[in-house]
N, C-alpha and C positions, 0 to 999 in steps of 0.2 A: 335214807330219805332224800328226792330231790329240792335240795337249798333253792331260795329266790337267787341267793350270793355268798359267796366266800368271802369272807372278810381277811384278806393278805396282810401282815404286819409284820413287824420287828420288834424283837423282845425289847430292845433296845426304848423302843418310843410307847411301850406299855405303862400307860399314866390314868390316870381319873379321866383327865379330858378326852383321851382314845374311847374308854368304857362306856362316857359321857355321848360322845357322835355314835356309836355303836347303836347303844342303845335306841337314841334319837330316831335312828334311820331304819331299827327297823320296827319303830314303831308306825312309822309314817308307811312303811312297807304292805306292815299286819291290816293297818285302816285303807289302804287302796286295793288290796287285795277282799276288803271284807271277811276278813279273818278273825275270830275271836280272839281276846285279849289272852295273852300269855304263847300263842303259837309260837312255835319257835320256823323262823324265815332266814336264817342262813347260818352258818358256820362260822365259829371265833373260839378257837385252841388257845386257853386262857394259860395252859400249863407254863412253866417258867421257864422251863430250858428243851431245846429241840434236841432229842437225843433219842434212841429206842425204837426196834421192828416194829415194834407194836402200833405203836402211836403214829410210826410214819405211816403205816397201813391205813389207817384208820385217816390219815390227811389225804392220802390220795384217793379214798372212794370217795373224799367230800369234795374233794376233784372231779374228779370221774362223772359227779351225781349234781352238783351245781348246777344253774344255768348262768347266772353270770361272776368273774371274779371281780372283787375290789381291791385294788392293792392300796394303801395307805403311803403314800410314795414321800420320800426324806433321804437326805444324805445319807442316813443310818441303814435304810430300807436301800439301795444301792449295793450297801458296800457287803450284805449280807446274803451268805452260800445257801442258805435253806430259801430264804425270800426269792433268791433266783431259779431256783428248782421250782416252785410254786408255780411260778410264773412261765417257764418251760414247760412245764407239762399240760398249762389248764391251753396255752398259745399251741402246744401240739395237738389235743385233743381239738380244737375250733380248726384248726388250717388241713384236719383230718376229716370234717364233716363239710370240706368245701369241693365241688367237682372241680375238674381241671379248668385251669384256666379262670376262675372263678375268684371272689373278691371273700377274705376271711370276715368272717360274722365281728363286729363290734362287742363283744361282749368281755373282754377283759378292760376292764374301767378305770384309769389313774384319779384318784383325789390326791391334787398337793395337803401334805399333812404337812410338810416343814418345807420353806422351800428353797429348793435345788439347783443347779444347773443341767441344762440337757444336754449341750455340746459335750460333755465328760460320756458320757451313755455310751455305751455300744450302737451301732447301727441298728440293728436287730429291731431294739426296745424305741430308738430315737424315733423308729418308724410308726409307731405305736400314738395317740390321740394322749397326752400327758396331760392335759390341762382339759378345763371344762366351763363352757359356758365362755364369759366375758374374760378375755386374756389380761386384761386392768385390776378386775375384782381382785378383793383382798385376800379372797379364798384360794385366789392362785398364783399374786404376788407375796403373798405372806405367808398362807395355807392356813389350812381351815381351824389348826391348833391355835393359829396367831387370833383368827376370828373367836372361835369361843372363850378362848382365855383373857381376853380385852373386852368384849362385848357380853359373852353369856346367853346360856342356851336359850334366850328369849327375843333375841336379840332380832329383826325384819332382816338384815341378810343374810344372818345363819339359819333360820327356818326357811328363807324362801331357797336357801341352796339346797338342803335335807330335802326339802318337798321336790325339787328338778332334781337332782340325783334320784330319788326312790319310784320318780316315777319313768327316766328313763332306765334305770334298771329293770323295770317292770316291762316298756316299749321293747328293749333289747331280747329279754329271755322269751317271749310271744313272739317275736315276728322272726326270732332266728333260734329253735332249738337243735338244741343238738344231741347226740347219742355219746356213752360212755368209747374210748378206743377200745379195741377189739385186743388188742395187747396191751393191759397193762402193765407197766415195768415197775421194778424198786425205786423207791426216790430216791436212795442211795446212789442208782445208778443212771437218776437224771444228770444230765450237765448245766449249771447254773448259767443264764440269757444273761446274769450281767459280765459274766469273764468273759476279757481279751484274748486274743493271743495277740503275747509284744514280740515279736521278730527281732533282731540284731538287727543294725542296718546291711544293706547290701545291695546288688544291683538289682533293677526293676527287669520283671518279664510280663508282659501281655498274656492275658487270662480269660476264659472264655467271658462273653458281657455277662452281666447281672440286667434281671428283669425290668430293672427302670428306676428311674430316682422314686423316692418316696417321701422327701420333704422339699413343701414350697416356703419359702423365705419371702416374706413378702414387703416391702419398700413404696412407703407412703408421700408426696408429695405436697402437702398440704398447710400452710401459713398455720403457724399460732395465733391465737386469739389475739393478746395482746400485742400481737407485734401490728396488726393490723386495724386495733381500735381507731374506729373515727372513719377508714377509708371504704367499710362495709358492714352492715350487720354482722357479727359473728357466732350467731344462732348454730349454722351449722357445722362452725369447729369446734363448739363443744366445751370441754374444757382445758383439751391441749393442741389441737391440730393434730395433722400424723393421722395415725389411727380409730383418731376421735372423730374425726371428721365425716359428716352426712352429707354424700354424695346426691343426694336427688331430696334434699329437705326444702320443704315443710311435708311436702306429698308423704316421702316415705322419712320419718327418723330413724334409723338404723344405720348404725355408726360401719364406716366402712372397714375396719378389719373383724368382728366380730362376725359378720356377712360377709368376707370372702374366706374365716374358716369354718364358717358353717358351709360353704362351695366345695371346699377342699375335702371335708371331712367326710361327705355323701358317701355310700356306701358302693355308691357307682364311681366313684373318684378313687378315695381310700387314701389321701395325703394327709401326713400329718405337716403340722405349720406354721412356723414363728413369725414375730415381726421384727425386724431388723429396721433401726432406726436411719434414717436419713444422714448424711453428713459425708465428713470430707472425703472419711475413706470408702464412699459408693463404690470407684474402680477395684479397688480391693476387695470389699467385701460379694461383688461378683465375680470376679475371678478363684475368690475361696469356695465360694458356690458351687462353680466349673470343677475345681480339682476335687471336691464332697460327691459330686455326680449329684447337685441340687439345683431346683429351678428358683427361680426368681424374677419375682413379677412385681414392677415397679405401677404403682398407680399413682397419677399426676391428676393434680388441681389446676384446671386450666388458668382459675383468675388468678389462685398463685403464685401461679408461672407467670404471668402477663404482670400481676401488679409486680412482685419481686426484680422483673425484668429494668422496671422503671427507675429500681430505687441506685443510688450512689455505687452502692455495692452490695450488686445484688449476690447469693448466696445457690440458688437452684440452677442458674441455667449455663453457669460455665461447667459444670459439674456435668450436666447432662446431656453436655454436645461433646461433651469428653466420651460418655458412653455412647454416645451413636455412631463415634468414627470406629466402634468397634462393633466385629460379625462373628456373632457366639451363634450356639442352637441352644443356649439354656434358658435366655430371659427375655422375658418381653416388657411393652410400654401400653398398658391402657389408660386412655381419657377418657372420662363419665362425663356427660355434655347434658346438664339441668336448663333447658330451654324455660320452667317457669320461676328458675333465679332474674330477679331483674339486672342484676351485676351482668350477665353472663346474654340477655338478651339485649340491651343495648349495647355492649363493646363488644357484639360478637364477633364481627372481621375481626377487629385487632386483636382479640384476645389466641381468637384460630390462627391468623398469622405468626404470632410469638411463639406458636404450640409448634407449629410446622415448621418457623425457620432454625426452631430448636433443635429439632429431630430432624433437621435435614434429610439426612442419609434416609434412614426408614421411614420418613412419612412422603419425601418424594422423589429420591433416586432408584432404591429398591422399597417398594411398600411390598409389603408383606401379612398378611391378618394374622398369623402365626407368633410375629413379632411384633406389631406395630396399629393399635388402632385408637382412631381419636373421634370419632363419631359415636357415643355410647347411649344413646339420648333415654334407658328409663332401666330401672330395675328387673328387667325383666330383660333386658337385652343384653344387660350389665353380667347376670346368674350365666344365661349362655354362652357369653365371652368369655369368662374365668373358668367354665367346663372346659371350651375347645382347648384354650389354648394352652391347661394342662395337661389335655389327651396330646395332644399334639407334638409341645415341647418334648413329654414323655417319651413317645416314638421317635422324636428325634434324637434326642441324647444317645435312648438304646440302639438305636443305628449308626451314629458317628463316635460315638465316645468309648476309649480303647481302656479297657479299666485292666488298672497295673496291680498289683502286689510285690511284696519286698520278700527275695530269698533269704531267708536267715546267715550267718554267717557260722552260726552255730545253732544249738538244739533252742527253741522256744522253751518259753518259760508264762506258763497259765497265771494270769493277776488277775485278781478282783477290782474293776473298776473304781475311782475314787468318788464322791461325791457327785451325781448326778443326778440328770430327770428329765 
C-alpha cells in the first residue's frame, strides 16, 4: 500500500515516547487526510532486531511505495548501518524521479528526536533540511523527546509541532510524488549515506568540481537587548539579538534567521542552513566556510553597527573591516534598511555612513551586488537579495573553486560516522 510516510528509527531510541509521537502524528495525519479512525497512514517496523530477507523485503517496498520518509534523527540514529541504508535508498529513489538538471523533491523529512551535531554528518546528509521550523525551538535544540518527556502530549508546542509536521508531510507527498525505481536492489546491498571514507593522510590532487556548495552558514549582526536597554526600544531584538532580531518590525514580525532559512530552504534554492554566531573568530569561521566549499552570508544591523561604533569598546566594527580587506567569492554583506524605524530615520546619514566607512572596500572601492548591499528597504526586496546572491555565490564558488581530495597512503578503511545531524 502507498504510506503517507515511513517512519525511520533506531532500535536503539525505541521508547513509549517514540510510540507516543508516532502515534500523535499520525493521527493528526488520519483527521487531515479525512480518513477514518484506525486507517493506518504510514509504516513503523516495531520488530526488535534488524536482521532477515524477509523483512528487509518487506522495508524496502514500504520504500519503494511511501510518499514521504521521516527519519527520527539522534546520535544513535547516525551511528546506525540499517538507518543509513533506509535513508539511501528512499534519497535514491526521489533524486531518480528528478529530470536532469533539476532540484530533488523535499520529501525525506529530519525531526530532531535527540539532539545532535551536524558538522560530524557526512556531506551527503549535511546537505539535506535537519531541522524544522524555528531553529531556537526546543523541538530542535533539544528534540522533540526532550519536548514531550518535560511537557506532555498536551502540551501548545508539541501539538502545534505535530499539527506543522503532518501537515507538511501532507504539502510534500501532493505537490511532489513520485514513482517506485525501476531497479530495486537488496537492502543488503544498499550502501549506508551515513559512512565515510577516512583516507590516510597524503598529498592533495585536484578533482573534477562538484556541483555547488549546498550549505549557507549564516552570520547575524544584531545588538542584544540588554546590552542596548535605554538607548532604543528593543521590541525588534526579541529576546536575544542575532537571529532574533526583526529586520523590518512592527510592519512585518518575522525574526530574521527563521526567514532567511525559509529563502534557503525553497525548493528553487535547495540549501540547507545554519547559524553560526557572531564573534571573535568571524575571520576564521569564513575562511572554514572557504575550505567546506560553504557560502556565508553575514546580515548586519545598521543601528548596531552605528550605536556599537560609538561605545569605548566597541566589539562589531573592528572585526568587520578585518573582513572587507578580504576578496573571497563565498560570502557576502547584506543591510535591511527599516525606513519606518524611527532610530533608523532620523540618524539616517550617520548611521549609512558608519555602514559604508565599515565596509570600505565593498560598499565603495569595489561594490559589487553579489557581495555587498546595504539598501534593502522591505521584505520583499530583502527575499530577492537572499535568492540572488545564493544563486550567484553558488556559480561562483563552482567556477573558481578547485575542490581537492586526499590520496590515501594505504587502502581506506569504511567508518560509520559518530554522532551527528
Amino acid at each position: 500500500m502507498a504510506y503517507e510516510f515511513f517512519f525511520s528509527y533506531t532500535r536503539a531510541n525505541n521508547d513509549g515516547y517514540l510510540k507516543a509521537f508516532f502515534e500523535d502524528l499520525c493521527e493528526e495525519v488520519r483527521l487531515k487526510r479525512g480518513l477514518p479512525a484506525g486507517t493506518e497512514v504510514a509504516f513503523f517496523d516495531q520488530r526488535a532486531i534488524e536482521l532477515g530477507e524477509d523483512w528487509d523485503n518487506e522495508i524496502v517496498q514500504a520504500l519503494q511505495n511511501c510518499r514521504v520518509m521521516l527519519s527520527m534523527s539522534s546520535p544513535a540514529y547516525f551511528k546506525s548501518d540499517y538507518c543509513g541504508k533506509e535513508w539511501a535508498l528512499f534519497r535514491r529513489r526521489c533524486q531518480a524521479a528528478v529530470a536532469a538538471g533539476g532540484k530533488t523533491p523535499p520529501l525525506l523529512k529530519s525531526v530532531v528526536w535527540i539532539e545532535f551535531e551536524i558538522p560530524t554528518l557526512p556531506a551527503d546528509v549535511r546537505a539535506c533540511q535537519l531541522t524544522l521550523g524555528d531553529p531556537h525551538g526546543v523541538h530542535n535544540t533539544k528534540g522533540v523527546r526532550h519536548l514531550l518527556r518535560r511537557q506532555g502530549r498536551t502540551d501548545a508546542a508539541y501539538v502545534d509541532f505535530v499539527d506543522s509536521l503532518a501537515a507538511q508531510i501532507l504539502a510534500a507527498a501532493d505537490e511532489h510524488p513520485i514513482g517506485p525505481l525501476d531497479e530495486v536492489p537488496q537492502l543488503a546491498s544498499v550502501a549506508s549515506a551515513f559512512q565515510n571514507a577516512v583516507p590516510a593522510p597524503g598529498r592533495a590532487l585536484a578533482t573534477p568540481a562538484q556541483p555547488g556548495p549546498r550549505q549557507v552558514n549564516f552570520i547575524y549582526v544584531a545588538a542584544h537587548p540588554a546590552d542596548i536597554a535605554g538607548a532604543r526600544p528593543v521590541e525588534d531584538y526579541a529576546d536575544a539579538g542575532g537571529g532574533d532580531w526583526r529586520p523590518y518590525y512592527p510592519a512585518n514580525k518575522r525574526q530574521v534567521h527563521p526567514l532567511m532559512q525559509y529563502i534557503a530552504a525553497d525548493p528553487a534554492l535547495d540549501f540547507s542552513s545554519v547559524q553560526v554566531p557572531f564573534g571573535p573568530d568571524l575571520i576564521e569561521q569564513v575562511h572554514k566556510a572557504w575550505e567546506l566549499r560553504q557560502i556565508v552570508v553575514i546580515v548586519v544591523d545598521a543601528w548596531s553597527l552605528h550605536w556599537d561604533s560609538l561605545r569605548p569598546n566597541p566589539k562589531y566594527r573592528q572585526l568587520l573591516q578585518a573582513l572587507d580587506g578580504r576578496i573571497d567569492y563565498h560570502w557576502c554583506v547584506l543591510v535591511p534598511w527599516n525606513e519606518q524605524d524611527p532610530s533608523i530615520r532620523d540618524q539616517g546619514q550617520h548611521i549609512r555612513s558608519t555602514v559604508r566607512e565599515t565596509f570600505d572596500r565593498h560598499a565603495r572601492l569595489m561594490p559589487n551586488p553579489m557581495f555587498y548591499r546595504d539598501d534593502i528597504r522591505s521584505v520583499e526586496e530583502f527575499r530577492g537579495a537572499v535568492a540572488e546572491v545564493l544563486t550567484r555565490l553558488k556559480e561562483e564558488i563552482r567556477r573558481t573553486a578547485e575542490v581537492l581530495r586526499t590520496i590515501p597512503a594505504g587502502p581506506a578503511r569504511a567508518v560509520v560516522s559518530g554522532p551527528a545531524g
